[in-house]
mmCIF file as gemmi writes it, N, C-alpha and C atoms, coordinates in Angstrom:
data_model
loop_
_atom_site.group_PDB
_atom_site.id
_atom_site.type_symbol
_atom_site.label_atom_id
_atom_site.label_alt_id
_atom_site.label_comp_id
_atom_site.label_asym_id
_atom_site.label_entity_id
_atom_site.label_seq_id
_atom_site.pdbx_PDB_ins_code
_atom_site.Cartn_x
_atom_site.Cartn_y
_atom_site.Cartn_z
_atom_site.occupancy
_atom_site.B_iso_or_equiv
_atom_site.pdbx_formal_charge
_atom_site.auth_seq_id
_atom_site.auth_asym_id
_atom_site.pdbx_PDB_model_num
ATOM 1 N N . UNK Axp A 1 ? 74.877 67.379 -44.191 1 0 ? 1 A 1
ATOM 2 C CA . UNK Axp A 1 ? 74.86 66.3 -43.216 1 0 ? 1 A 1
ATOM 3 C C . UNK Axp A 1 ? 73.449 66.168 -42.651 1 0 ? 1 A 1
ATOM 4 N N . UNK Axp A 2 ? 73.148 65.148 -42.639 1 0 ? 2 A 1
ATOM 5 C CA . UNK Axp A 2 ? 71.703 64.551 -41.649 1 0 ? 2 A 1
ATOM 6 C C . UNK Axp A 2 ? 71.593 64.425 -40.53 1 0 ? 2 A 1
ATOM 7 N N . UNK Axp A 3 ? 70.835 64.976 -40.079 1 0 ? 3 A 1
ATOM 8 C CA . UNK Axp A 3 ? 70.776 65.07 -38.268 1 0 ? 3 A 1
ATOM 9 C C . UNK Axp A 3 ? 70.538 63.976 -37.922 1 0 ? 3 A 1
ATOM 10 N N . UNK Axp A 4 ? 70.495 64.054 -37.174 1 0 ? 4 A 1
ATOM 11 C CA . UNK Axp A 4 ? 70.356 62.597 -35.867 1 0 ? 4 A 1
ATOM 12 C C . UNK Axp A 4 ? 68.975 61.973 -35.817 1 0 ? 4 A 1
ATOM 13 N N . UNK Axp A 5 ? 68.019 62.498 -35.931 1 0 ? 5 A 1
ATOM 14 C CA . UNK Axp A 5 ? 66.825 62.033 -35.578 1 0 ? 5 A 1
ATOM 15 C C . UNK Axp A 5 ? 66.136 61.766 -37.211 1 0 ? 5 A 1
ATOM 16 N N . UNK Axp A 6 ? 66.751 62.427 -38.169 1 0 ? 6 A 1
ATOM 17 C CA . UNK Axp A 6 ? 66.041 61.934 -39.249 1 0 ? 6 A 1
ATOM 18 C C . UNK Axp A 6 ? 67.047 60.583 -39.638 1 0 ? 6 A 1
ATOM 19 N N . UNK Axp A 7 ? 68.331 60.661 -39.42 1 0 ? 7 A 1
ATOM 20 C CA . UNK Axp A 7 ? 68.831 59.373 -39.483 1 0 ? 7 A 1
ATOM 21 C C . UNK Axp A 7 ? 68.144 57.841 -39.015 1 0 ? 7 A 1
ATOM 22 N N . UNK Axp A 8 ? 68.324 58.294 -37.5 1 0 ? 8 A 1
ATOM 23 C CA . UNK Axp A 8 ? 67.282 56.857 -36.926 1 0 ? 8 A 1
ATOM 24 C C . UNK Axp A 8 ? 65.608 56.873 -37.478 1 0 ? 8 A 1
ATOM 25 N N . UNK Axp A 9 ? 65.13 57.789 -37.791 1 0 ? 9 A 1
ATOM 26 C CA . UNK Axp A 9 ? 63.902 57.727 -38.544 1 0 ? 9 A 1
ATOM 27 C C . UNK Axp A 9 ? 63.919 56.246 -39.868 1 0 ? 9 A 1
ATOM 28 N N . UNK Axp A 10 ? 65.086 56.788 -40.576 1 0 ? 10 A 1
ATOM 29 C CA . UNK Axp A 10 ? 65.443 55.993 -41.84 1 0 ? 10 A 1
ATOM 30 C C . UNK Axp A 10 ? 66.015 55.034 -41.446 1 0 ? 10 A 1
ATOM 31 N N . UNK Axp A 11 ? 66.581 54.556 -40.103 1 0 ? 11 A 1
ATOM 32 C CA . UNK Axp A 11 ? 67.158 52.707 -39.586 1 0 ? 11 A 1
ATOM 33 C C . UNK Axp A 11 ? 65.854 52.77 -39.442 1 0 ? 11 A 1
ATOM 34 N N . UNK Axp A 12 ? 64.986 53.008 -38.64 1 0 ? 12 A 1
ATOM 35 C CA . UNK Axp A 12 ? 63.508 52.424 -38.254 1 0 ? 12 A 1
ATOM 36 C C . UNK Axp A 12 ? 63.111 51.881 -38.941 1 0 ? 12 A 1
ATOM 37 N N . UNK Axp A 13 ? 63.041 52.762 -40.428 1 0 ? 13 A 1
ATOM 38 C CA . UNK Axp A 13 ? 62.049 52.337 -41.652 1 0 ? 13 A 1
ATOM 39 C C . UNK Axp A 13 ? 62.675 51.324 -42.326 1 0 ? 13 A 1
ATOM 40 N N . UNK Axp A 14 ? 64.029 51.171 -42.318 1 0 ? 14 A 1
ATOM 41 C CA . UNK Axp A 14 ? 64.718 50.107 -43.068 1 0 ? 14 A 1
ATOM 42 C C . UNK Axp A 14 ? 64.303 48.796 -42.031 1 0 ? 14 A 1
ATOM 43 N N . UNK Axp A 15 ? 64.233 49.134 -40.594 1 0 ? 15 A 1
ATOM 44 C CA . UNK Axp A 15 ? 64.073 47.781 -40.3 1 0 ? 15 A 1
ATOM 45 C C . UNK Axp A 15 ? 62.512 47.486 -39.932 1 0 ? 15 A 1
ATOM 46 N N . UNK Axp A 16 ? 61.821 48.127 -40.184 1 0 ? 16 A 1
ATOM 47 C CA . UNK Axp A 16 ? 60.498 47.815 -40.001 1 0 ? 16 A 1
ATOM 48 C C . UNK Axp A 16 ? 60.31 46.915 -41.296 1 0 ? 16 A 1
ATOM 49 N N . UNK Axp A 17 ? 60.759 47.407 -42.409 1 0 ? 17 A 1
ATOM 50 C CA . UNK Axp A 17 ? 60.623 47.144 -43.871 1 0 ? 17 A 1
ATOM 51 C C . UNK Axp A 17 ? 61.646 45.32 -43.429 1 0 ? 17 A 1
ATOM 52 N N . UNK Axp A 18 ? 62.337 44.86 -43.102 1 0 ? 18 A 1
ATOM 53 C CA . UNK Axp A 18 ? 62.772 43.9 -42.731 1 0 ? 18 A 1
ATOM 54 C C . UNK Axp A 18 ? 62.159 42.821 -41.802 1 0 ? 18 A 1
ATOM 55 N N . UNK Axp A 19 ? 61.102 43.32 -40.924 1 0 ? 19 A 1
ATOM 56 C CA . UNK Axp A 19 ? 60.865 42.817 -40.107 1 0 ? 19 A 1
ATOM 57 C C . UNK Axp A 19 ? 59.112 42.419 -40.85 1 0 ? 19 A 1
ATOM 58 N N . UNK Axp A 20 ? 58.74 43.299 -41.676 1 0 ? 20 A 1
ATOM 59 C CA . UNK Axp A 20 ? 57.333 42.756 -42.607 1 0 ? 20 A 1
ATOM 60 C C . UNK Axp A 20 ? 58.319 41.546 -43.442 1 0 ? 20 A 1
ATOM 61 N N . UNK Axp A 21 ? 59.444 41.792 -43.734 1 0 ? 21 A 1
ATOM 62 C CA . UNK Axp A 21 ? 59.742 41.084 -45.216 1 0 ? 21 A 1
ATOM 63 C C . UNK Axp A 21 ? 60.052 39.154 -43.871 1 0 ? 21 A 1
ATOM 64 N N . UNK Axp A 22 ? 60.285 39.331 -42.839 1 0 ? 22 A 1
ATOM 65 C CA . UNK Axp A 22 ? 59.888 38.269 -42.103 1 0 ? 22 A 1
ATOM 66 C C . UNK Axp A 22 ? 58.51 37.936 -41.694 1 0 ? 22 A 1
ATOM 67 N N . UNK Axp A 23 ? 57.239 38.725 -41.572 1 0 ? 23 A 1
ATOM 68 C CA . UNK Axp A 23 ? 56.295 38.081 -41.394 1 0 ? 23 A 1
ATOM 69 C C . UNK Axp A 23 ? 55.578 37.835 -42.531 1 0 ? 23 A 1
ATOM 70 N N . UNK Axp A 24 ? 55.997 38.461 -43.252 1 0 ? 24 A 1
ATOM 71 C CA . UNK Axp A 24 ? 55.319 38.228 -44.851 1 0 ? 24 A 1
ATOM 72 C C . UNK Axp A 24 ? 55.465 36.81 -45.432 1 0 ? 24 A 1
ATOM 73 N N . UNK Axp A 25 ? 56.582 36.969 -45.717 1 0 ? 25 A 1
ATOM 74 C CA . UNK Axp A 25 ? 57.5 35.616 -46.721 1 0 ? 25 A 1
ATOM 75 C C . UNK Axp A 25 ? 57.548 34.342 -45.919 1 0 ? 25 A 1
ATOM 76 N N . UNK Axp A 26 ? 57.489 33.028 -46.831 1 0 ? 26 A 1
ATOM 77 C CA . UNK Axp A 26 ? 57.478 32.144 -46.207 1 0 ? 26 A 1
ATOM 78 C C . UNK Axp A 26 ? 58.592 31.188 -47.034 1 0 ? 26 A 1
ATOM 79 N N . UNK Axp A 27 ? 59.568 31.999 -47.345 1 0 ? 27 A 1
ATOM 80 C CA . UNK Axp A 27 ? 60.676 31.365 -48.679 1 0 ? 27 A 1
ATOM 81 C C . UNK Axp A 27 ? 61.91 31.597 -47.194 1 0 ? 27 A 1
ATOM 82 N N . UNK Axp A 28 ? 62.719 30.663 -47.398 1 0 ? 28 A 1
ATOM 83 C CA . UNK Axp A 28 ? 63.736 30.371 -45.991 1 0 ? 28 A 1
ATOM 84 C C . UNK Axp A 28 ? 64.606 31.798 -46.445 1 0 ? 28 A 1
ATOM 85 N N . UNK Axp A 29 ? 65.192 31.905 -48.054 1 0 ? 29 A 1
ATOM 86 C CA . UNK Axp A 29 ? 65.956 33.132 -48.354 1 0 ? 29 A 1
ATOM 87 C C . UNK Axp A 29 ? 65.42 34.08 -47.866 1 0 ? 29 A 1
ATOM 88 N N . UNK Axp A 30 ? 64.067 34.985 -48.399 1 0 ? 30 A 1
ATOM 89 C CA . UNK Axp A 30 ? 63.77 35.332 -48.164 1 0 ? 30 A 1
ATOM 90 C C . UNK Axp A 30 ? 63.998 35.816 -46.646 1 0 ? 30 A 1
ATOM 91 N N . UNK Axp A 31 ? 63.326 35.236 -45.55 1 0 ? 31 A 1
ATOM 92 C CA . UNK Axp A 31 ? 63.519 35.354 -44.152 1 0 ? 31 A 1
ATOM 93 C C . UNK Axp A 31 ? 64.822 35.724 -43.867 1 0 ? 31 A 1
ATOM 94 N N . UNK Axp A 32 ? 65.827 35.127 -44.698 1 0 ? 32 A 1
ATOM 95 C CA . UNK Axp A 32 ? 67.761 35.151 -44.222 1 0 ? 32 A 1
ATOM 96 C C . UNK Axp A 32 ? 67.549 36.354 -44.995 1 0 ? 32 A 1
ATOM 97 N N . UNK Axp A 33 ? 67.264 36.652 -46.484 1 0 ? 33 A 1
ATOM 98 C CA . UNK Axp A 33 ? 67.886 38.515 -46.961 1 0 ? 33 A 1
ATOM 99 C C . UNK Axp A 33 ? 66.664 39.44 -45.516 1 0 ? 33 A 1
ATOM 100 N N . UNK Axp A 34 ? 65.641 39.246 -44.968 1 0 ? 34 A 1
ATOM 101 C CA . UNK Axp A 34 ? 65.111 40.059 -44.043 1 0 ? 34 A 1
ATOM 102 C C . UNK Axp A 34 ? 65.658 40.368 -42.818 1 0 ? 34 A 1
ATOM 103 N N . UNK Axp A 35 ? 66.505 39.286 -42.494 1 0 ? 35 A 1
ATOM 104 C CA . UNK Axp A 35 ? 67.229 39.298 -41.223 1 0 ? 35 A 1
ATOM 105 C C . UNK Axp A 35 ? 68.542 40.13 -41.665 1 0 ? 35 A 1
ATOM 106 N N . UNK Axp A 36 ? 69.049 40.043 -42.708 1 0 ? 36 A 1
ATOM 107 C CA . UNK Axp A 36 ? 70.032 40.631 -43.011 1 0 ? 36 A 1
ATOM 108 C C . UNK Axp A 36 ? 69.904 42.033 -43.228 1 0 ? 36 A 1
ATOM 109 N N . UNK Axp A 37 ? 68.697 42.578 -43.633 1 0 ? 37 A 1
ATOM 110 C CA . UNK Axp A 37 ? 68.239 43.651 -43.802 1 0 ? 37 A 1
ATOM 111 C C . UNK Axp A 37 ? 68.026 44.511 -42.273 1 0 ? 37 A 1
ATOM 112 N N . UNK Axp A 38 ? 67.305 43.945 -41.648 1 0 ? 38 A 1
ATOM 113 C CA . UNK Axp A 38 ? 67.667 44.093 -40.155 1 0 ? 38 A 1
ATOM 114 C C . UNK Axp A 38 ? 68.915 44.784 -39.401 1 0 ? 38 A 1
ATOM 115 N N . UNK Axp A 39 ? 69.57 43.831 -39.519 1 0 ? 39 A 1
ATOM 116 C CA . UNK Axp A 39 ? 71.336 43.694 -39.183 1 0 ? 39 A 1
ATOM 117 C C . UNK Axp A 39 ? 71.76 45.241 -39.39 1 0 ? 39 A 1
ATOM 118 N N . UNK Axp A 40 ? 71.182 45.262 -41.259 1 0 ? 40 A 1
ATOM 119 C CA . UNK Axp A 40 ? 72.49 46.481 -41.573 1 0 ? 40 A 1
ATOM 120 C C . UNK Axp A 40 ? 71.688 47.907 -41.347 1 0 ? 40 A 1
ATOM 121 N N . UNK Axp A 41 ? 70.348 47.734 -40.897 1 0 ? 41 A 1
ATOM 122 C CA . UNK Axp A 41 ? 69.891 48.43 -40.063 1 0 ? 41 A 1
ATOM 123 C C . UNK Axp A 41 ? 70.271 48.948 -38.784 1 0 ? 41 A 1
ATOM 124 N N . UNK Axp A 42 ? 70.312 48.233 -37.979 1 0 ? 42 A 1
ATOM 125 C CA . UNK Axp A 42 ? 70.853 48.522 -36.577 1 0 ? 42 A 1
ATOM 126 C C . UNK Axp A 42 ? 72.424 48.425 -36.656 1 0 ? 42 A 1
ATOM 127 N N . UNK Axp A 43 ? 73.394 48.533 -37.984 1 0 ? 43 A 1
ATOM 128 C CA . UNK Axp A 43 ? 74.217 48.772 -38.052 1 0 ? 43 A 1
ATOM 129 C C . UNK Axp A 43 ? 74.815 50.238 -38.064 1 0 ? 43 A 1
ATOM 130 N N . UNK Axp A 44 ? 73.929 50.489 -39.393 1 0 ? 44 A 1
ATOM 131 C CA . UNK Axp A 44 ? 73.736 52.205 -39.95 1 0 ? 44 A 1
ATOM 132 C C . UNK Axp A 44 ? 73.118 53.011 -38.609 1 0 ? 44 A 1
ATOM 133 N N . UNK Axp A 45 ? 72.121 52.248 -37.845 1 0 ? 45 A 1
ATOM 134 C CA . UNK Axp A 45 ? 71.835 53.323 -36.094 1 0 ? 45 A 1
ATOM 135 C C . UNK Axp A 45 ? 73.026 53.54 -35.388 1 0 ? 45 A 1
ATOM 136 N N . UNK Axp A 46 ? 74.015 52.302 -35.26 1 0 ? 46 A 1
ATOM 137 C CA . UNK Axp A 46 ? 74.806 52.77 -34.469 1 0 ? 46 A 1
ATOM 138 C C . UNK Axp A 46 ? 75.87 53.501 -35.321 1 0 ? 46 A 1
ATOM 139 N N . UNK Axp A 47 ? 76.467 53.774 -36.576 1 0 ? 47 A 1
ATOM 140 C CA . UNK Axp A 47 ? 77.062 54.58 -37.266 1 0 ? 47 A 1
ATOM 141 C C . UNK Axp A 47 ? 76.138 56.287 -36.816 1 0 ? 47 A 1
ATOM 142 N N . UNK Axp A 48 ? 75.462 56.311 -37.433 1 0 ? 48 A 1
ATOM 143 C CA . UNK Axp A 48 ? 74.702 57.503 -36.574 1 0 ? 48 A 1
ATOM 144 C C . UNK Axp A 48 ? 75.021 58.046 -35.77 1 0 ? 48 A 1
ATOM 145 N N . UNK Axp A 49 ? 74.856 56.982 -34.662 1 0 ? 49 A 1
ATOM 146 C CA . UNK Axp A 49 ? 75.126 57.525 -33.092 1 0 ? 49 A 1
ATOM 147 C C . UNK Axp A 49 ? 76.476 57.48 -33.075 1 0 ? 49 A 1
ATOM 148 N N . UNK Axp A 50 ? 77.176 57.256 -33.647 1 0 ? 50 A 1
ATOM 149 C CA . UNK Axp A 50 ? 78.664 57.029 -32.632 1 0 ? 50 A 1
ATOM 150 C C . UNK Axp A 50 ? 79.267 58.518 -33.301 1 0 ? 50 A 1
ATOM 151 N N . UNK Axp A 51 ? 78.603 58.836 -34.719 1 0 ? 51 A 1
ATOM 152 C CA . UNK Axp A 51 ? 79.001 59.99 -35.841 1 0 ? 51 A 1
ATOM 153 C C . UNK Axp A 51 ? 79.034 61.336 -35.141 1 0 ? 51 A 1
ATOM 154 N N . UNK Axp A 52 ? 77.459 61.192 -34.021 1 0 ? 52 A 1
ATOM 155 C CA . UNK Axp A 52 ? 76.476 62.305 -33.509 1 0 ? 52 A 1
ATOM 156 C C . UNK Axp A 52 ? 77.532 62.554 -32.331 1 0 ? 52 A 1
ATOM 157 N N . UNK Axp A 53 ? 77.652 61.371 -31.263 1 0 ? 53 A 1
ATOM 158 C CA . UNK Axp A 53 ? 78.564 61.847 -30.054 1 0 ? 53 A 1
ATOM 159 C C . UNK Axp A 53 ? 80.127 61.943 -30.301 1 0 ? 53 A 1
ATOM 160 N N . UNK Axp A 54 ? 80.87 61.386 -32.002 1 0 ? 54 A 1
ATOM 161 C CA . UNK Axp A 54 ? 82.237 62.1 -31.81 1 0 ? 54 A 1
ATOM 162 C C . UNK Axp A 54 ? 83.013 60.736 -31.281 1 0 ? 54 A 1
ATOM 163 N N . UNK Axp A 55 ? 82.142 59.643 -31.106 1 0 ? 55 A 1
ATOM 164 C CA . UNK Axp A 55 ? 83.079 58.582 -30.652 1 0 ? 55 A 1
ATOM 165 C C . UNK Axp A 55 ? 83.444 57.303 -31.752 1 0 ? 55 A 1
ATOM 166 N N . UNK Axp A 56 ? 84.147 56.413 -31.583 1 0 ? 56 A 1
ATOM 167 C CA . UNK Axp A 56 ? 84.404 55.796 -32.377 1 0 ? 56 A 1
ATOM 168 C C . UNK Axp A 56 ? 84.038 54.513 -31.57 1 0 ? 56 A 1
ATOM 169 N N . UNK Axp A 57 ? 82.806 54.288 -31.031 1 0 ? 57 A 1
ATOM 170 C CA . UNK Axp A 57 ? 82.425 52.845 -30.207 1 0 ? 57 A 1
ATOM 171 C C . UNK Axp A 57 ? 81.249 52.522 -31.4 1 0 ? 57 A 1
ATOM 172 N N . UNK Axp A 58 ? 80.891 53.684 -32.328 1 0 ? 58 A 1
ATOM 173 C CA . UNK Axp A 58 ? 79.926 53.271 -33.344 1 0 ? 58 A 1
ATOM 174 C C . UNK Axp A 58 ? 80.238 52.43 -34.239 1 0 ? 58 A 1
ATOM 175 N N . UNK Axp A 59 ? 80.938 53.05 -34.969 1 0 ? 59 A 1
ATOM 176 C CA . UNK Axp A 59 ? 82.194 52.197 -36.088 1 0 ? 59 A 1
ATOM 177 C C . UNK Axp A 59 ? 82.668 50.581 -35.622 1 0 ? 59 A 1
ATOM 178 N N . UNK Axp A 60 ? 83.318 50.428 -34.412 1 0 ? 60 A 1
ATOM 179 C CA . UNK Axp A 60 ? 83.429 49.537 -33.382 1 0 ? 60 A 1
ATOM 180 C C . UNK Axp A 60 ? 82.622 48.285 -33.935 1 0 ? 60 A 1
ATOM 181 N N . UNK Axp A 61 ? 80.852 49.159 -32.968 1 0 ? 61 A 1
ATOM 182 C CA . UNK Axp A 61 ? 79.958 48.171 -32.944 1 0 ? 61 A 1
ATOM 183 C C . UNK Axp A 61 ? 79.143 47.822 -34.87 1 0 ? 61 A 1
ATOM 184 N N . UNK Axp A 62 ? 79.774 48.532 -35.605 1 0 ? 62 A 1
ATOM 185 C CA . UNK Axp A 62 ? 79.335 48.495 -36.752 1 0 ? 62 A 1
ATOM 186 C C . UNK Axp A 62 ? 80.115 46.848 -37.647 1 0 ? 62 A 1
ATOM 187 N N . UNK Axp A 63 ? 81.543 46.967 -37.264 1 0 ? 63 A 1
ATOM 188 C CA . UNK Axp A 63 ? 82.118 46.232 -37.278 1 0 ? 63 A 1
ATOM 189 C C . UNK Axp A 63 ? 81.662 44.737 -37.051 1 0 ? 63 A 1
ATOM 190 N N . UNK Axp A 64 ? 81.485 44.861 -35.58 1 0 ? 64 A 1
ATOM 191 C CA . UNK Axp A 64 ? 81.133 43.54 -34.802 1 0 ? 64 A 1
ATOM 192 C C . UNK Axp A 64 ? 79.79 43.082 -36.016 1 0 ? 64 A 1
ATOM 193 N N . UNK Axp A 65 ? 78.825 43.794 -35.569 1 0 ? 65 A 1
ATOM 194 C CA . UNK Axp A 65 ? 77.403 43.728 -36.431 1 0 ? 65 A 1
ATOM 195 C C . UNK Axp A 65 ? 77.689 42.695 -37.519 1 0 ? 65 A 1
ATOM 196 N N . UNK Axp A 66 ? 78.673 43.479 -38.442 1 0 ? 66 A 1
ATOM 197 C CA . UNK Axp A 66 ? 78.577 43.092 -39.702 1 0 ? 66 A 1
ATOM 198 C C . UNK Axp A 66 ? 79.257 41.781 -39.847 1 0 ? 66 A 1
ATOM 199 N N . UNK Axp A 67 ? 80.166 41.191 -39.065 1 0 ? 67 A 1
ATOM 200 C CA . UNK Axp A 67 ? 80.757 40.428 -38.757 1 0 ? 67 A 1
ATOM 201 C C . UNK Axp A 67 ? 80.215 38.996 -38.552 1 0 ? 67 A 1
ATOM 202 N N . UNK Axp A 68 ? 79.35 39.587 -37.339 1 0 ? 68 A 1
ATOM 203 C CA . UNK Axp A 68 ? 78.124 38.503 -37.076 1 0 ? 68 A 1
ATOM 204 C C . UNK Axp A 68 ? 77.177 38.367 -38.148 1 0 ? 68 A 1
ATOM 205 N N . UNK Axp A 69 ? 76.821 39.567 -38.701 1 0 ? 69 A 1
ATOM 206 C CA . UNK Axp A 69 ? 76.02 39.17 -39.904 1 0 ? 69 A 1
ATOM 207 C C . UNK Axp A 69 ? 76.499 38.042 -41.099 1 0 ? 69 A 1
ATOM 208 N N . UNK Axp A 70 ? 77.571 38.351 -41.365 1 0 ? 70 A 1
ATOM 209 C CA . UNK Axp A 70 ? 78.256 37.676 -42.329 1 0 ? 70 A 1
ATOM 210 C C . UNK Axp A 70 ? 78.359 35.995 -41.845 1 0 ? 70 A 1
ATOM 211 N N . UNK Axp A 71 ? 79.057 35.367 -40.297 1 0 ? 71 A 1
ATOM 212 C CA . UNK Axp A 71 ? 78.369 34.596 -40.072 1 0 ? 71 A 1
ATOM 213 C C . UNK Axp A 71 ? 77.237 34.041 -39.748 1 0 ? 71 A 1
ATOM 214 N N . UNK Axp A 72 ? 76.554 34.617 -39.821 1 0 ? 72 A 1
ATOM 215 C CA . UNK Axp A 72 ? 75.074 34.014 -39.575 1 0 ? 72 A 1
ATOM 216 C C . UNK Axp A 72 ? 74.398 33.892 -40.499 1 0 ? 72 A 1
ATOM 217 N N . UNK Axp A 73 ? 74.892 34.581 -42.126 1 0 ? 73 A 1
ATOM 218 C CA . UNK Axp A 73 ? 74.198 34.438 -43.004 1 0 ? 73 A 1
ATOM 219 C C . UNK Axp A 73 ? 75.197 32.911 -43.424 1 0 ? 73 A 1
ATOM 220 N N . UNK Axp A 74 ? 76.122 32.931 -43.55 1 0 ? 74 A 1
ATOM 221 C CA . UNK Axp A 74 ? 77.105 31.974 -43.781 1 0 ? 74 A 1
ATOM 222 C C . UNK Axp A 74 ? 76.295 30.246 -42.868 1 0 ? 74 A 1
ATOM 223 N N . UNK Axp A 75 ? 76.262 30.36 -42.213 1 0 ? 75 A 1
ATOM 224 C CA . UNK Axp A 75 ? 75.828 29.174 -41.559 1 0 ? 75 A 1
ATOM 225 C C . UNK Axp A 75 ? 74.063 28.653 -41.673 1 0 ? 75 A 1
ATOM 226 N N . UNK Axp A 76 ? 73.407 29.935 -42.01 1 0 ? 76 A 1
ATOM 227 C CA . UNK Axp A 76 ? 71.983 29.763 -42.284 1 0 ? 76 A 1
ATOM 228 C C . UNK Axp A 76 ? 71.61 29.39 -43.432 1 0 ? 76 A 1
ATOM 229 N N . UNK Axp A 77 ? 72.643 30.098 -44.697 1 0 ? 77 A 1
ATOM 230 C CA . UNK Axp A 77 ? 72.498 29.692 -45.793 1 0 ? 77 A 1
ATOM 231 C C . UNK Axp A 77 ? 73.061 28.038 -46.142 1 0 ? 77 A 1
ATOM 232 N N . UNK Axp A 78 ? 74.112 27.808 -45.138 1 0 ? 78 A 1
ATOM 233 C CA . UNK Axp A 78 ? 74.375 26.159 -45.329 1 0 ? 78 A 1
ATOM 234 C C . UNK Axp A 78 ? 73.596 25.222 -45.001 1 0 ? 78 A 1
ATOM 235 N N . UNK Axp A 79 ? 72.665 26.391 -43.727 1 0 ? 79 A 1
ATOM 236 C CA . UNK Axp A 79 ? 71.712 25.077 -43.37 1 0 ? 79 A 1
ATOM 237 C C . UNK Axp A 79 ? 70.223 24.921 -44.76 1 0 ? 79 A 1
ATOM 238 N N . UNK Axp A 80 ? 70.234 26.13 -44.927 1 0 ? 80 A 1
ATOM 239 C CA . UNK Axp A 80 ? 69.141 25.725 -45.568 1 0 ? 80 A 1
ATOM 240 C C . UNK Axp A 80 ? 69.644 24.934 -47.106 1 0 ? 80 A 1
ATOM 241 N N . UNK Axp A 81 ? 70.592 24.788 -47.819 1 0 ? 81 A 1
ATOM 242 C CA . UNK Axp A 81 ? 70.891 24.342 -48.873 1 0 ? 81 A 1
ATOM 243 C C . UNK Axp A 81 ? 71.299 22.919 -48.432 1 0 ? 81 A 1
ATOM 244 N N . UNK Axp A 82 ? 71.528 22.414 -47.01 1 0 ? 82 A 1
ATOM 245 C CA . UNK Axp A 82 ? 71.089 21.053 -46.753 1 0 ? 82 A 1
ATOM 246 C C . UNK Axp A 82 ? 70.124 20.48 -46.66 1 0 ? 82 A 1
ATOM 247 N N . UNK Axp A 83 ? 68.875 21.506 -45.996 1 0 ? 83 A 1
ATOM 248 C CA . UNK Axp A 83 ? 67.497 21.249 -46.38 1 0 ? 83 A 1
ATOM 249 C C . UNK Axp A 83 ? 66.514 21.126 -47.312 1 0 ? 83 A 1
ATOM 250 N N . UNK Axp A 84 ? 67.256 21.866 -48.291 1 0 ? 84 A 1
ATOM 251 C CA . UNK Axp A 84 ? 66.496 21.465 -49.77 1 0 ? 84 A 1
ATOM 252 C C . UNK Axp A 84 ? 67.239 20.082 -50.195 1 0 ? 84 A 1
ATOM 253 N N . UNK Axp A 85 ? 68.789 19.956 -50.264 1 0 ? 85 A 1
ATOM 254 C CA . UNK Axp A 85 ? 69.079 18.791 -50.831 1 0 ? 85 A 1
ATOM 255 C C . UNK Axp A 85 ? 68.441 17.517 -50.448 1 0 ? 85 A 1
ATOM 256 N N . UNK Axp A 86 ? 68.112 17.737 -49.053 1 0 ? 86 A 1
ATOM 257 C CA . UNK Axp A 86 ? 67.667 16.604 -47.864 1 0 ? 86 A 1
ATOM 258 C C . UNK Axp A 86 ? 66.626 16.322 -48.344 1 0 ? 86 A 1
ATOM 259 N N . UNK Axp A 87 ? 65.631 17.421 -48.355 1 0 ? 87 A 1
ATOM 260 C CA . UNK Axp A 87 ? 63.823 17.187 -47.953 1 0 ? 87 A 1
ATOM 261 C C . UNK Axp A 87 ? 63.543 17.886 -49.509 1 0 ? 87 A 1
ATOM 262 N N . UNK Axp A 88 ? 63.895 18.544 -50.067 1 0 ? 88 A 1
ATOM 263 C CA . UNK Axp A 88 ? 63.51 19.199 -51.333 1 0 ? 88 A 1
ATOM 264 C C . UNK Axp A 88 ? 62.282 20.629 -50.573 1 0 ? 88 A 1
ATOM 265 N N . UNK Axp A 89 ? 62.944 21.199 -49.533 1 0 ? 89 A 1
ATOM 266 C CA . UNK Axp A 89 ? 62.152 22.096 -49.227 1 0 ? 89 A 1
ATOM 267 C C . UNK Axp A 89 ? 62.673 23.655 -49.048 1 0 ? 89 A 1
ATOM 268 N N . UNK Axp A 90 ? 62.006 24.656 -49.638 1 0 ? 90 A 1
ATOM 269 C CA . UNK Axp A 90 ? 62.494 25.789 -49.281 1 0 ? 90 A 1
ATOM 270 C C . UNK Axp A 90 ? 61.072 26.789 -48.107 1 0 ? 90 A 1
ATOM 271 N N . UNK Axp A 91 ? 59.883 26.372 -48.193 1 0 ? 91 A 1
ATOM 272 C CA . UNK Axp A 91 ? 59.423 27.007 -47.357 1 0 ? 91 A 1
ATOM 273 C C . UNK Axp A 91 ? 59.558 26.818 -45.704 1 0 ? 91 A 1
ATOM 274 N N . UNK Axp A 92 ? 59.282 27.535 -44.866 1 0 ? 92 A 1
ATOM 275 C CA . UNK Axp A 92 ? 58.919 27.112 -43.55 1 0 ? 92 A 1
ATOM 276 C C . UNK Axp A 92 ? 57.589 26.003 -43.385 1 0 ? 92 A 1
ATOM 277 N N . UNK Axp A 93 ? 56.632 26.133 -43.869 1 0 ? 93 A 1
ATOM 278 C CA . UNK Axp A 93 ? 55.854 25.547 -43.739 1 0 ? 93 A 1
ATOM 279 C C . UNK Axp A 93 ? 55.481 24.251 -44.053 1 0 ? 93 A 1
ATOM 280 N N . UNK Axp A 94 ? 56.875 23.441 -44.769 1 0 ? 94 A 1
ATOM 281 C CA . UNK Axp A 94 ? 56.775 22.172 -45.552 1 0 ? 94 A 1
ATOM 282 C C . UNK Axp A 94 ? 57.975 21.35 -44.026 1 0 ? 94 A 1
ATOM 283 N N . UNK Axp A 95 ? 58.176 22.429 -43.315 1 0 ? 95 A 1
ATOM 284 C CA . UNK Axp A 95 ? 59.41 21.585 -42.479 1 0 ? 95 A 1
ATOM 285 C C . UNK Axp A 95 ? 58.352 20.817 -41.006 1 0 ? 95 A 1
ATOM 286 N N . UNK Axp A 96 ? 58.64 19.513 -40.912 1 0 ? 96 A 1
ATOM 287 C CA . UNK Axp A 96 ? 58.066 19.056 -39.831 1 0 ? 96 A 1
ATOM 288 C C . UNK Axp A 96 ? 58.73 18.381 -38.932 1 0 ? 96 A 1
């Protein structure tokens, strides 16, 4: 088993690694798989923590997380596949 502190070490790095793959990229997917990457980051922290104190508010909030993730990828991805049909655009930088 993995201790506690090398756990959140490895959410950090997963979401640091998420949070370049948003300032990096300028592809709309892109940005939505980074945000999503994010998400299941601070998902896996609170699995961690809830593992470490014995409670089940981790699992809980792991739940919720993923939940919201799933809509938000759901509604982001509709928007942007209206925006290409619309404007023929997938970067940020072509939207005005």
């Amino acid at each position: 088993m993995i201790s506690l502190f090398y756990g959140l070490i490895i959410t950090f790095i997963i979401f640091i690694i998420g949070l370049i793959g948003i300032v990096l990229h300028y592809n709309m997917i892109f940005i939505l798989i980074s945000i999503e990457i994010m998400l299941n980051a601070m998902a896996l922290a609170f699995i961690m923590l809830g593992n470490y104190l014995g409670q089940i508010s981790g699992f809980i909030m792991y739940l919720v997380i993923i939940s919201i993730a799933a809509i938000d990828t759901s509604v982001n991805l509709s928007l942007i596949l209206k925006a290409y049909r619309t404007y023929n655009i997938t970067s940020i930088y072509d939207i005005h």
